[in-house]
NUDO-759782 format. One record per residue (C-alpha): residue in one letter; residue number from 0; x, y, z. Coordinates in Angstrom, 3 decimals, padded with zeros to 6 digits. Layout:
N
R residu num        u        v        w
R      A NUM        X        Y        Z
...
END
This chain:
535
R residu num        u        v        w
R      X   0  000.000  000.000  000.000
R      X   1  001.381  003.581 -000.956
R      X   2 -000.291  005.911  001.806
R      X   3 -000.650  009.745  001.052
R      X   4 -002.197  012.357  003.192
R      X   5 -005.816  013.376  002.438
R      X   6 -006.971  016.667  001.198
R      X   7 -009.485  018.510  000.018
R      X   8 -008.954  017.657 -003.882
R      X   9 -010.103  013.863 -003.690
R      X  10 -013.257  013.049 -005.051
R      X  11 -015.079  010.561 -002.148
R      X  12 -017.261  008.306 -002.566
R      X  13 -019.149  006.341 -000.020
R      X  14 -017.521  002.544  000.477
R      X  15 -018.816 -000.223  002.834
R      X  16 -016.979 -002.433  004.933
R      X  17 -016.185 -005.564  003.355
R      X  18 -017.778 -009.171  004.193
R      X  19 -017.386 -013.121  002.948
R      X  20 -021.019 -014.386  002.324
R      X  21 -021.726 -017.580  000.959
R      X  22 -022.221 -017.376 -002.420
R      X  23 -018.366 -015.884 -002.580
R      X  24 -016.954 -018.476 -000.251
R      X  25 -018.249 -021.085 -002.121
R      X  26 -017.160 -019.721 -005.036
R      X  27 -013.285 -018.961 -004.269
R      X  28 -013.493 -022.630 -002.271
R      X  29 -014.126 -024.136 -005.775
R      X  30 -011.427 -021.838 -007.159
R      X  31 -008.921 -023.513 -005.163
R      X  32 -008.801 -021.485 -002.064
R      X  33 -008.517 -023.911  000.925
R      X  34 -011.279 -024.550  003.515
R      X  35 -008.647 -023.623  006.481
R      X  36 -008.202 -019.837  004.976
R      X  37 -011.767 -019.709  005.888
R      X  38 -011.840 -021.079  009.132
R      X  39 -009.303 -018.550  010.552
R      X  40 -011.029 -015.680  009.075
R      X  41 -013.760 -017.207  011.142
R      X  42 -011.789 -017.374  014.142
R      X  43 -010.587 -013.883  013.964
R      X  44 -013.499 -012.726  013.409
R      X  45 -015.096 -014.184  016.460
R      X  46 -012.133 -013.442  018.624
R      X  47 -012.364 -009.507  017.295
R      X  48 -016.285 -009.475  018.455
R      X  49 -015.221 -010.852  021.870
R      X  50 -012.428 -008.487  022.754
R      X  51 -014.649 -005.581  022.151
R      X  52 -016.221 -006.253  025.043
R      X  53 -013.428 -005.366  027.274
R      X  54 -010.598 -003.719  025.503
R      X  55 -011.434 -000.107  024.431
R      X  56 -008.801 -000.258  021.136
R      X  57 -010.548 -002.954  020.014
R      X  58 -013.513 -001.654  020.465
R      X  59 -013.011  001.167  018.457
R      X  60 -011.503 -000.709  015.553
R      X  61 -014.359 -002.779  014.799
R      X  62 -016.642  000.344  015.087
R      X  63 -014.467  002.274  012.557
R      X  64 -014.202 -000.804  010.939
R      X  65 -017.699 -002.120  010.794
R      X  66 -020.415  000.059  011.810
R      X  67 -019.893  003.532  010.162
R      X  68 -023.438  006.014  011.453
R      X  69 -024.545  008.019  014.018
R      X  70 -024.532  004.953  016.784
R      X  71 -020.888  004.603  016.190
R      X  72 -019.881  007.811  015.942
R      X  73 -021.502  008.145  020.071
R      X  74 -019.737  005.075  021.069
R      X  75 -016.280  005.839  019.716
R      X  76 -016.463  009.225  021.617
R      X  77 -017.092  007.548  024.252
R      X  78 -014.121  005.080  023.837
R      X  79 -012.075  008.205  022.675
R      X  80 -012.470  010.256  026.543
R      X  81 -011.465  007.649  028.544
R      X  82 -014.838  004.919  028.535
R      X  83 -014.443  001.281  029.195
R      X  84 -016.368 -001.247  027.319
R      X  85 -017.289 -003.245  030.194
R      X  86 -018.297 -000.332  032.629
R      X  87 -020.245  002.399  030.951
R      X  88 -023.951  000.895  030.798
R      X  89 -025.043  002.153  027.809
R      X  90 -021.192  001.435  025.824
R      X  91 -021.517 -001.921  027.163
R      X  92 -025.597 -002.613  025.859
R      X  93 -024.737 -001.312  022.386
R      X  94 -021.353 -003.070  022.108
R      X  95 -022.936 -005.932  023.376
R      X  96 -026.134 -006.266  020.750
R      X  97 -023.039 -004.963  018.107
R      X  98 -021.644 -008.372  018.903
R      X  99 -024.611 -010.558  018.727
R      X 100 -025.856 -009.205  015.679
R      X 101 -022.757 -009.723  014.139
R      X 102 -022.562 -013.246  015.585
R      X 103 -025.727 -013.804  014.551
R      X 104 -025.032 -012.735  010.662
R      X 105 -022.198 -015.175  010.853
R      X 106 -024.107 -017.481  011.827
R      X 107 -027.234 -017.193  009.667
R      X 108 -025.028 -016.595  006.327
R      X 109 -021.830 -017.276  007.022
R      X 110 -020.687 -012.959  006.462
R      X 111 -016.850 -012.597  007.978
R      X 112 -015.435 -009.599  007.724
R      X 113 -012.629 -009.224  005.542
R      X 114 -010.341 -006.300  007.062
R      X 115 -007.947 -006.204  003.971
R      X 116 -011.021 -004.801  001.873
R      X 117 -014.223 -002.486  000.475
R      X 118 -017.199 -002.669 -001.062
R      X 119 -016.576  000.009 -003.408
R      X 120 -018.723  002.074 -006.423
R      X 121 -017.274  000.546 -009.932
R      X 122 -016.025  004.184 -012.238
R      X 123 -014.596  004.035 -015.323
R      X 124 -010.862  005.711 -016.542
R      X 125 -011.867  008.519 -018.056
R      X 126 -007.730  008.954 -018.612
R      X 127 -007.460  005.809 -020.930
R      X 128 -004.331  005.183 -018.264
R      X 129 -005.204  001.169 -017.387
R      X 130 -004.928 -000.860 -019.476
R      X 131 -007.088 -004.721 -019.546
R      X 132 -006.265 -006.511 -016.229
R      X 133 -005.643 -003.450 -014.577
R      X 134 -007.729 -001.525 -011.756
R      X 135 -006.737  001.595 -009.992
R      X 136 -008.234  001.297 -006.315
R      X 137 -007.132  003.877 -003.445
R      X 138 -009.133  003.957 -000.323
R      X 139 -009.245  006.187  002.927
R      X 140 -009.059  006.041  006.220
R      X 141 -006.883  005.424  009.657
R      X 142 -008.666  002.323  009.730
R      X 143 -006.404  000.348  006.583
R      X 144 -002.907  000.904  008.394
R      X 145 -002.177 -002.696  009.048
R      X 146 -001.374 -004.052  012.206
R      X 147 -003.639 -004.565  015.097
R      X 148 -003.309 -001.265  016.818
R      X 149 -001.328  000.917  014.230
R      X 150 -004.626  003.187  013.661
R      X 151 -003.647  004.315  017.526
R      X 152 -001.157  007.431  018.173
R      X 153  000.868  006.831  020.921
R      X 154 -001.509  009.464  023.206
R      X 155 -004.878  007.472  022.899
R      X 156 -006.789  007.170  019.874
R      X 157 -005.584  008.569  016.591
R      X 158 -007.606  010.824  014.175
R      X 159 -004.920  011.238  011.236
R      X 160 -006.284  010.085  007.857
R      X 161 -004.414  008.757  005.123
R      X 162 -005.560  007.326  001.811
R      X 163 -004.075  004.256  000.483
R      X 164 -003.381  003.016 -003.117
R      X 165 -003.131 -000.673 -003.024
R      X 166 -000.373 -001.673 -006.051
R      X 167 -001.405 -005.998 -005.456
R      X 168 -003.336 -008.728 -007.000
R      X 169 -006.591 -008.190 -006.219
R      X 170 -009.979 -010.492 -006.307
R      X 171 -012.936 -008.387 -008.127
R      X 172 -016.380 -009.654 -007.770
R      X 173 -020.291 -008.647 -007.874
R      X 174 -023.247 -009.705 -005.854
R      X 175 -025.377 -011.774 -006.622
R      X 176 -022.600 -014.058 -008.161
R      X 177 -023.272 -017.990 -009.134
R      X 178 -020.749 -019.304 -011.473
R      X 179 -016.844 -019.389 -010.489
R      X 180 -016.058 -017.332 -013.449
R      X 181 -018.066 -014.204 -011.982
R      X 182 -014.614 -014.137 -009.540
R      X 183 -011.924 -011.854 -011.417
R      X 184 -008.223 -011.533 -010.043
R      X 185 -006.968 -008.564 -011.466
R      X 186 -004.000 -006.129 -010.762
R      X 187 -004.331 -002.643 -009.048
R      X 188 -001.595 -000.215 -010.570
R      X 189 -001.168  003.104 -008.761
R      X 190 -002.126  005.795 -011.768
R      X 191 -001.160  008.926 -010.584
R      X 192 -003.631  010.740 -013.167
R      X 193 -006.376  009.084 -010.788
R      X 194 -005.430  010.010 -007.278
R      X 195 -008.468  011.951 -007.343
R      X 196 -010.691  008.864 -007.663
R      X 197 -011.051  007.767 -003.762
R      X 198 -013.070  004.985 -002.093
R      X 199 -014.003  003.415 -005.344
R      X 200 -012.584  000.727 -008.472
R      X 201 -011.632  002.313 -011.554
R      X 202 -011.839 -000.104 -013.887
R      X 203 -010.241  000.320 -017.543
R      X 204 -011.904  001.215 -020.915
R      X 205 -009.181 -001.331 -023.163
R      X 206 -010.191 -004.626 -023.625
R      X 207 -012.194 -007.053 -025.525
R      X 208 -014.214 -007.194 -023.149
R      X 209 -015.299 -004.729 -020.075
R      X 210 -014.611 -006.374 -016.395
R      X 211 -017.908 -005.373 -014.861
R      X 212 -019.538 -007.449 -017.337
R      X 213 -017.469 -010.584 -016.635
R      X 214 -018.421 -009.702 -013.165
R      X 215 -021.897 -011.476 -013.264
R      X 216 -022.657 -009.116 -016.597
R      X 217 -022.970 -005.745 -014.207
R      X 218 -021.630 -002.329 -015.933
R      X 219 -021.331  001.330 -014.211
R      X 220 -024.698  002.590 -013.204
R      X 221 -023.749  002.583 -009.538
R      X 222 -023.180 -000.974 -008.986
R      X 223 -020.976 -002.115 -005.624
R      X 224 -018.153 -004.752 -006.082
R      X 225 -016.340 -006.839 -003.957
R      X 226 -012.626 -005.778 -003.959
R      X 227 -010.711 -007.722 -001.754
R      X 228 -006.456 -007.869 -001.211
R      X 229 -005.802 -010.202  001.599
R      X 230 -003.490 -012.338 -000.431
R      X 231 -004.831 -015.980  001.186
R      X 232 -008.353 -015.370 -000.405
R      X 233 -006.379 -014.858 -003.989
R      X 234 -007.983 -017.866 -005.882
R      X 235 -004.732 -019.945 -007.372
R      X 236 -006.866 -020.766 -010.528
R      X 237 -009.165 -018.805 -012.920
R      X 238 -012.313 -019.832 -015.248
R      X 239 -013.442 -017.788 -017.879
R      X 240 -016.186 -015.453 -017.465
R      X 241 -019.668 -016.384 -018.283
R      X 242 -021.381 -014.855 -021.445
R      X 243 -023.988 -012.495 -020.101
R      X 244 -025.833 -011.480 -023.239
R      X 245 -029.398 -010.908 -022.375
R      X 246 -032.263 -013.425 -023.736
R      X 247 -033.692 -011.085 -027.066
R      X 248 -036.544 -008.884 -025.729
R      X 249 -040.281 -009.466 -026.784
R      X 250 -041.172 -007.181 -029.773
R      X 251 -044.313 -006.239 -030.119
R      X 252 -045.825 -005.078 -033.629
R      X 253 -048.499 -002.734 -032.239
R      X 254 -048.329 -000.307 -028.955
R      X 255 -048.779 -001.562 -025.742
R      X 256 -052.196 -001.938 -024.511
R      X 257 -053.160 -001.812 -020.488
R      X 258 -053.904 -004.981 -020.252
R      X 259 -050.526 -006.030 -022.122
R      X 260 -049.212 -004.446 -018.892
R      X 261 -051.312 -006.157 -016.138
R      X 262 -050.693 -009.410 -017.773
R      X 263 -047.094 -008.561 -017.815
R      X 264 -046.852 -007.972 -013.951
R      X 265 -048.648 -010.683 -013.213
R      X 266 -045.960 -012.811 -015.055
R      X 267 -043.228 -010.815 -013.183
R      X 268 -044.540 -011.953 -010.133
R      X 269 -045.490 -015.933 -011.408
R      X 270 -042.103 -015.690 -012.637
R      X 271 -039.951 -014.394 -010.539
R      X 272 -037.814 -017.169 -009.681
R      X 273 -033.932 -015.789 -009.153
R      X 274 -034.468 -016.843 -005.459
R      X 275 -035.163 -020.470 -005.454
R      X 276 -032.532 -020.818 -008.376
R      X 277 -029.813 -019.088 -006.054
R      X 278 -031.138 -021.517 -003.362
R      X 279 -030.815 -024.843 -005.505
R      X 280 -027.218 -023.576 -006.711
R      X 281 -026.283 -023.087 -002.918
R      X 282 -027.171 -026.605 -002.433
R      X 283 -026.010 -028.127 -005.688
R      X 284 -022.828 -026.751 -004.728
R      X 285 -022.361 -028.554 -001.361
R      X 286 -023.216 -031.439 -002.656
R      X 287 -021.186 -032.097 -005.726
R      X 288 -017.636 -033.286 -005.978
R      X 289 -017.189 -029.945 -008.683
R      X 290 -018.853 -027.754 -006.246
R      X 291 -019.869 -025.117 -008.028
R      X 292 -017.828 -026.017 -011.912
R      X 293 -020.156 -028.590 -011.488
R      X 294 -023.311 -029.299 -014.447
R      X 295 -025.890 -028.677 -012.314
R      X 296 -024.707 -025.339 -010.931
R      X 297 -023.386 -023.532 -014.065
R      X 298 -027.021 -024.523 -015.784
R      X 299 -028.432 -022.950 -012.698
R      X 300 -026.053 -019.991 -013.069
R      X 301 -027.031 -019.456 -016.401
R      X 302 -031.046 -019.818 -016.081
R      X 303 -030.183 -016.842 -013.004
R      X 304 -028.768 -014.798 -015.422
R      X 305 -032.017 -015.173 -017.483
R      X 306 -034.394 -014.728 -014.334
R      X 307 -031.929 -011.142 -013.362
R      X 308 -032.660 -010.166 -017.326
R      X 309 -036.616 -011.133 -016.964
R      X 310 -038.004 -007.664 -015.879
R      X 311 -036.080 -006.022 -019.059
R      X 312 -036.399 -008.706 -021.646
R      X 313 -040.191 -010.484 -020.696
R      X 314 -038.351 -014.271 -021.132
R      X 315 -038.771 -016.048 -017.831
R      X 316 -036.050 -018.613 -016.477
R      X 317 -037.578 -021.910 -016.116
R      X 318 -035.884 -024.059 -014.263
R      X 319 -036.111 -028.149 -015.029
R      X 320 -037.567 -030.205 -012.327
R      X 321 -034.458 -032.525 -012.360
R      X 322 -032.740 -029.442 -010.758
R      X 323 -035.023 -029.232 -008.227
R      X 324 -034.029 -029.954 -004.669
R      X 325 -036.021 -032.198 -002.183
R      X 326 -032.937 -032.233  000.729
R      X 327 -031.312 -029.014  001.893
R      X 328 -027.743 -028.699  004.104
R      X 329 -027.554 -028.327  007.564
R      X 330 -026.276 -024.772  007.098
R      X 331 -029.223 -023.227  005.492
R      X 332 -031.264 -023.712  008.275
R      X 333 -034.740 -024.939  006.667
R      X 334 -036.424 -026.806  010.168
R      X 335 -039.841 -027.842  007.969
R      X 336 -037.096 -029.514  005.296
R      X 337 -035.276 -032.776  004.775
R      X 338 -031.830 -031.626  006.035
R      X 339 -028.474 -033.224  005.938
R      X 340 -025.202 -032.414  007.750
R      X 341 -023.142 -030.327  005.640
R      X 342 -019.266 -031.566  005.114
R      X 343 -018.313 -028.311  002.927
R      X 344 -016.557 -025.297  004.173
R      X 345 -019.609 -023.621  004.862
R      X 346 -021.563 -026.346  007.027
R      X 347 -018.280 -026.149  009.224
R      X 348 -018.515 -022.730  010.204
R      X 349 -022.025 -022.800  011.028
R      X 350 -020.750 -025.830  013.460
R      X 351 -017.929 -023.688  014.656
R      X 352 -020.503 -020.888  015.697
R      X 353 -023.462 -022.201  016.336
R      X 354 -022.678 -023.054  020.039
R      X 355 -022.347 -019.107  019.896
R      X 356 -025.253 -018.219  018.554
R      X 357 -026.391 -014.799  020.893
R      X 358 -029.526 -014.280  023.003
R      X 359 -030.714 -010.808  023.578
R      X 360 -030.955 -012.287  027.344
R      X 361 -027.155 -011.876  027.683
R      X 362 -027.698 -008.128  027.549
R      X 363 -027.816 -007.101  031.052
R      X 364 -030.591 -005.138  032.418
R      X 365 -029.679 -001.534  033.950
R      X 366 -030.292 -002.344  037.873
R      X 367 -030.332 -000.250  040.248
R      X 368 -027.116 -002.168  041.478
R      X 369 -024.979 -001.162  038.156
R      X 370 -026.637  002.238  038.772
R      X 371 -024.592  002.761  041.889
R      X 372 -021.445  001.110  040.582
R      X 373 -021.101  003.016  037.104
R      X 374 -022.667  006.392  038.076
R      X 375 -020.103  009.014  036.749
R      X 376 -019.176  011.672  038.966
R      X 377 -017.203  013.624  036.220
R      X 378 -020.705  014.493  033.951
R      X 379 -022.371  016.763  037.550
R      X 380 -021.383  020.078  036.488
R      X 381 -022.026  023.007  038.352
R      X 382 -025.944  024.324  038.596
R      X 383 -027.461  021.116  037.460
R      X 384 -029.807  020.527  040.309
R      X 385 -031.552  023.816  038.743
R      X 386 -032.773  021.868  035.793
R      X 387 -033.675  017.963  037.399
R      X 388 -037.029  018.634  037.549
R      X 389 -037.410  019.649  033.850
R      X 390 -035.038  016.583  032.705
R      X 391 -037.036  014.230  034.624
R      X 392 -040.182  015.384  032.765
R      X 393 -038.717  014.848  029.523
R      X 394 -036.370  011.605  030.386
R      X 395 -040.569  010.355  031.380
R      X 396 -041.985  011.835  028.068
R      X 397 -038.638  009.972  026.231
R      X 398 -038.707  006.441  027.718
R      X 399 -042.760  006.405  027.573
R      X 400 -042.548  006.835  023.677
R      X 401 -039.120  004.338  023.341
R      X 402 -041.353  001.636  025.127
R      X 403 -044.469  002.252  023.078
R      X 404 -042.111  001.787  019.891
R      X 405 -040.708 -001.084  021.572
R      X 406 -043.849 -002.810  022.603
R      X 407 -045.678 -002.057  018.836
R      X 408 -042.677 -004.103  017.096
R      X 409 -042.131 -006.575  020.095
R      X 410 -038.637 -005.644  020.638
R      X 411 -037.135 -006.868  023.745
R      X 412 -034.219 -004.361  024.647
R      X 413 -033.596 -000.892  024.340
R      X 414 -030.039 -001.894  022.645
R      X 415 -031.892 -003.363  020.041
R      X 416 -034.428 -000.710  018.755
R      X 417 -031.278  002.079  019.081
R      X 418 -028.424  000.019  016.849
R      X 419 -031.357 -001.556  014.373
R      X 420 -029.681 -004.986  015.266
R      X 421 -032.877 -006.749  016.213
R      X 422 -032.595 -009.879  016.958
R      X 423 -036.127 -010.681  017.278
R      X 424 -039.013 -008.934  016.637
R      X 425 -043.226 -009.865  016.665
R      X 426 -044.447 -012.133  013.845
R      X 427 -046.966 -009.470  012.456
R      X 428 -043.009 -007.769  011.270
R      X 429 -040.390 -008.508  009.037
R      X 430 -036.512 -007.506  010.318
R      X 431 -035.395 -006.522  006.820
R      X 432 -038.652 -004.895  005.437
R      X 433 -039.540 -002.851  008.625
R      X 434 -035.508 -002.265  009.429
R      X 435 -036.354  000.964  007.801
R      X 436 -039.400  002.306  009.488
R      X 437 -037.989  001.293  012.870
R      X 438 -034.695  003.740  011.979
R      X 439 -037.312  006.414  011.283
R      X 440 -038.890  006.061  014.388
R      X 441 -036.115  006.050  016.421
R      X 442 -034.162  009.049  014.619
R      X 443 -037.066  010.821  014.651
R      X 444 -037.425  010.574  018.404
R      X 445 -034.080  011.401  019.159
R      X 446 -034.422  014.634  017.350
R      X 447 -037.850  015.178  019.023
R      X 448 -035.049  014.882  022.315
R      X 449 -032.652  017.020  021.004
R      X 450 -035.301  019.920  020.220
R      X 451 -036.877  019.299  024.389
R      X 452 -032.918  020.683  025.297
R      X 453 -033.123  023.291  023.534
R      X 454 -036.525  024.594  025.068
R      X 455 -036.675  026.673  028.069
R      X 456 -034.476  029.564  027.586
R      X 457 -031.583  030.909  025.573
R      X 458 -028.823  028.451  025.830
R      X 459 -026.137  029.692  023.681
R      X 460 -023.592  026.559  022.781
R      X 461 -020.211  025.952  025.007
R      X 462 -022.244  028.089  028.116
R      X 463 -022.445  027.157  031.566
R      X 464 -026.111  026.991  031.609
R      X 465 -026.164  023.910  028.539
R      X 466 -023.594  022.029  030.549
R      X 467 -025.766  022.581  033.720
R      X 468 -028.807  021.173  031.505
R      X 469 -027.015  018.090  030.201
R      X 470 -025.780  017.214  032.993
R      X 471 -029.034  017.169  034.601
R      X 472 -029.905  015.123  031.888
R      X 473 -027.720  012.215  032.710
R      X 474 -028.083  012.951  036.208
R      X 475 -031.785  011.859  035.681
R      X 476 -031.020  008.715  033.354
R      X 477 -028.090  006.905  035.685
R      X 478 -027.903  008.104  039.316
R      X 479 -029.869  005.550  041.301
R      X 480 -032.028  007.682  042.777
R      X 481 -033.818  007.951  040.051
R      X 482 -033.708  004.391  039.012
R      X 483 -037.706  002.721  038.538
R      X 484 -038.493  006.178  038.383
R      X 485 -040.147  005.797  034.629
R      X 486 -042.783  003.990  033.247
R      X 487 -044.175  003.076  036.454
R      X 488 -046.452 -000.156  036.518
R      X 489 -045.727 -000.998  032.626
R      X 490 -043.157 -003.723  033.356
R      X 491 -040.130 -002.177  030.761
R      X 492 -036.429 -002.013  031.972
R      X 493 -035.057  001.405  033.168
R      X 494 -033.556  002.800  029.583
R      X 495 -030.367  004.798  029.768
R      X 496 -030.202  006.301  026.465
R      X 497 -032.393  009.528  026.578
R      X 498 -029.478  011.791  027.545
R      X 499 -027.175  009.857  024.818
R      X 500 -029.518  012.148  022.265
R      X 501 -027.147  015.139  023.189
R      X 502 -024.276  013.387  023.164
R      X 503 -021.803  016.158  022.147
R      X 504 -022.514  018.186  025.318
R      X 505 -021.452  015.045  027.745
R      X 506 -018.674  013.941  026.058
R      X 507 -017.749  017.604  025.983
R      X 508 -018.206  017.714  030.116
R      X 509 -016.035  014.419  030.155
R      X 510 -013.210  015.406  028.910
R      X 511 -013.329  018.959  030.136
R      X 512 -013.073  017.200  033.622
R      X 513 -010.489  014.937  032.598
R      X 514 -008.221  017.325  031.240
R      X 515 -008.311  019.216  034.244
R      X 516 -007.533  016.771  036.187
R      X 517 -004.800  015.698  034.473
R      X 518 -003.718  019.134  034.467
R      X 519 -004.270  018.987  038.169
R      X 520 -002.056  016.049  038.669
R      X 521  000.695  016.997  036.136
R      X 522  000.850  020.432  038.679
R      X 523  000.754  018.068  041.637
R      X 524  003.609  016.140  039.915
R      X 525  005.719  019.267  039.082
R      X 526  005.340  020.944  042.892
R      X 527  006.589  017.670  044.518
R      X 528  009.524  017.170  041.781
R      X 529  010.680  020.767  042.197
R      X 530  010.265  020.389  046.104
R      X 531  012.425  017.173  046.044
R      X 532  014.619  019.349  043.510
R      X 533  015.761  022.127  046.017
R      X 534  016.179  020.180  049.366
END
């Protein structure tokens, strides 16, 4: 990697951590990559997810690393002015449901994070620099210096960002992919006519034939690709690329009538049958000795490419009954199927993690107990008692409406509902389809929070009076004497993170008062050295 500084002439564009899922695991495996590589990725993984529970650095790798938003952006402050994982209530509930969710992913389809890697936005060379087999790929961040703990500056946690050109075989690929061919290893070349370009792939415009399209036939309308560098998931053998031209599209001879439409979404939805061929692959895969080079699976890889074409073209993938499956693996999880135990790469790391698999019942309750222990003494700033009685009020008006949301989607901790990593919700809701509308809800309470502080007089930012308020605030949240003070008689745990909403203003108190008390100390330090000095 060739780091250089940032500034403000790079062109940014949004990029995603990177994961494994299945369909790309079993796709390298077949490639040649062993079943071991795998495993340890699994293992760090895991072992990553359990040290953030107690070691602060950690912590705030994986949150740079895996959760970029406003949640992580609170708890990395946190970590940043001194916070311990496994003492600040609220730190610890949100690291905590950060853990099982990922567990739970892991679990359910096999996603490992991949640190030596993006998601990134495909762009094309507009310099005519690379050349066919070449990609130009710089990405940003603190967070892709190497070693475990290089992102940290010897003082505490470190802020400088660098981008990074990687100049290294590199393993291209695009979601949804099926057929081992749809996996491109290509070079990244540092172009210095593109150092503009961060945080995405530039792929070339030589060739006979454009990469994105041998990438499961996607182009540059804003598709994401897989670009991955860690040099043991490098498949040691390629296949060509599948052909990807589209079925020919149904003329018609006359213009389109309205009930030439209805009919044709009705067939869209009769036909729309991508997912059960992605699901017969997945299985046709573990099963045969080719995995997925087998017959079976490239047919099925080709009648996906039709049913991904359908909408545009009006040809429908059918798919023969002899590719049909009647038994599904272990890993897939089907309880009202015929199952069998997988012996593939991917039915042993649901073994290796399944004993794992979280519980939202590990996420301990706020007591009155932990109250006591983890109160912080450093966020009661001067004048707060003036404003308890209003930050009660709205720390009632707050945790009534957080239940209500809580109770309507049958969400069982306030962890949950805050990071969107539910881990089980009522029946009458779907996780993925109401993920959304549960966001909402919650960001739109929070600002209804925000706007409560700033009622009730002039309180100009960086003032006495707002520090008084917010402090209140968490005074009224985590000092035990107001613990059970809130939704009296409704049986709902005592939430904590209603003065979290003005999170700037506390973590502006907290290190306020540890700075001068390390100022304190370093005085202290100085008069004794100086007395010992001139005896």
């Amino acid at each position: 990697m060739i780091p250089k500084k940032q500034n403000s002439m790079f062109w940014h564009i949004a990029s995603i951590s990177l994961f494994l899922n299945r369909q790309l695991i079993s796709l390298v495996s077949t490639l040649g990559v062993r079943d071991r590589v795998f495993e340890n990725k699994r293992r760090e993984a895991v072992d990553q997810l359990d040290a953030i529970l107690t070691d602060p650095f950690r912590a705030y790798k994986a949150l740079e690393l895996m959760s970029p938003g406003e949640n992580s952006n609170i708890l990395k402050e946190m970590l940043r002015c001194g916070y311990k994982p496994d003492a600040e209530p609220f730190l610890s509930m949100m690291l905590q449901i950060f853990r099982s969710s990922k567990l739970l992913e892991l679990r359910t389809k096999s996603r490992i994070f991949i640190p030596q890697g993006r998601a990134l936005m495909g762009c094309l060379d507009e310099t005519g620099t690379l050349e066919y087999g070449q990609v130009f790929v710089q990405v940003s961040g603190s967070r892709f210096q190497n070693s475990s703990n290089d992102f940290l500056s010897s003082s505490g946690f470190g802020s400088e960002r660098f981008n990074y050109v990687i100049t290294e075989s590199i393993v291209v690929a695009k979601n949804p992919c099926l057929y081992p061919g749809d996996v491109r290893k290509l070079r990244a070349v540092d172009v210095p006519a593109l150092h503009h370009m961060v945080d995405c792939v530039v792929f070339p415009q030589k060739g006979k034939r454009p990469h994105t399209d041998e990438c499961s036939g996607s182009d540059l309308d804003g598709d994401i690709y897989f670009v991955c560098w860690d040099p043991e998931l490098i498949p040691p053998r390629q296949v060509p690329p599948m052909d990807y031209t589209p079925a020919e599209t149904v003329v018609l001879d006359h213009n389109v009538t309205i009930e030439e439409v209805e009919e044709y979404f009705t067939n869209y939805i009769v036909n729309d049958s991508l997912g059960i061929i992605s699901h017969a692959q997945t299985v046709h895969a573990d099963r045969e000795l080719e995995k997925a080079m087998s017959a079976p699976c490239v047919e099925l890889a080709k009648l996906a490419s039709v049913a991904v074409d359908f909408p545009k073209t009006g040809v429908p993938a059918e798919m023969p009954p002899r590719l049909r499956v009647k038994e599904y693996p272990d890993f897939m999880e089907k309880p009202d199927k015929p199952t069998y135990e997988s012996q593939n790469v991917i039915g042993k790391l649901l073994r290796e993690v399944k004993d794992r698999a979280p519980h939202t019942s590990s996420i301990r309750s706020f007591t009155r107990e932990v109250a006591r222990r983890s109160y912080d003494r450093d966020m009661e700033y001067d004048g707060f008692q003036d404003y308890l009685d209003d930050a009660a009020y709205y720390k009632s008006q707050y945790d009534y409406k957080l239940g209500n949301l809580m109770d309507y989607y049958g969400i069982k901790t306030e962890a949950e509902i805050l990071s969107g990593n539910i881990m089980k919700m009522s029946k009458s809701f779907n996780r993925r389809k109401d993920a959304e509308a549960i966001t909402m809800a919650v960001r739109s309470l929070r600002k209804e929070a925000r706007s409560w502080f700033k009622k009730g007089g002039d309180l100009r930012s960086g003032t006495d009076d707002e520090y008084a308020k917010a402090s209140a605030w968490y005074h009224v949240a985590y000092h035990p004497s107001y613990w059970g003070c809130y939704n009296e008689g409704m049986n709902r745990d005592h939430f904590i993170s209603f003065p979290w909403c003005i999170y700037d203003k506390l973590i502006r108190i907290k290190k306020n008062k540890t700075r001068n008390r390390r100022d304190l100390d370093l005085s202290s330090f100085e008069g004794q050295f100086y007395g010992l000095s001139f005896r």
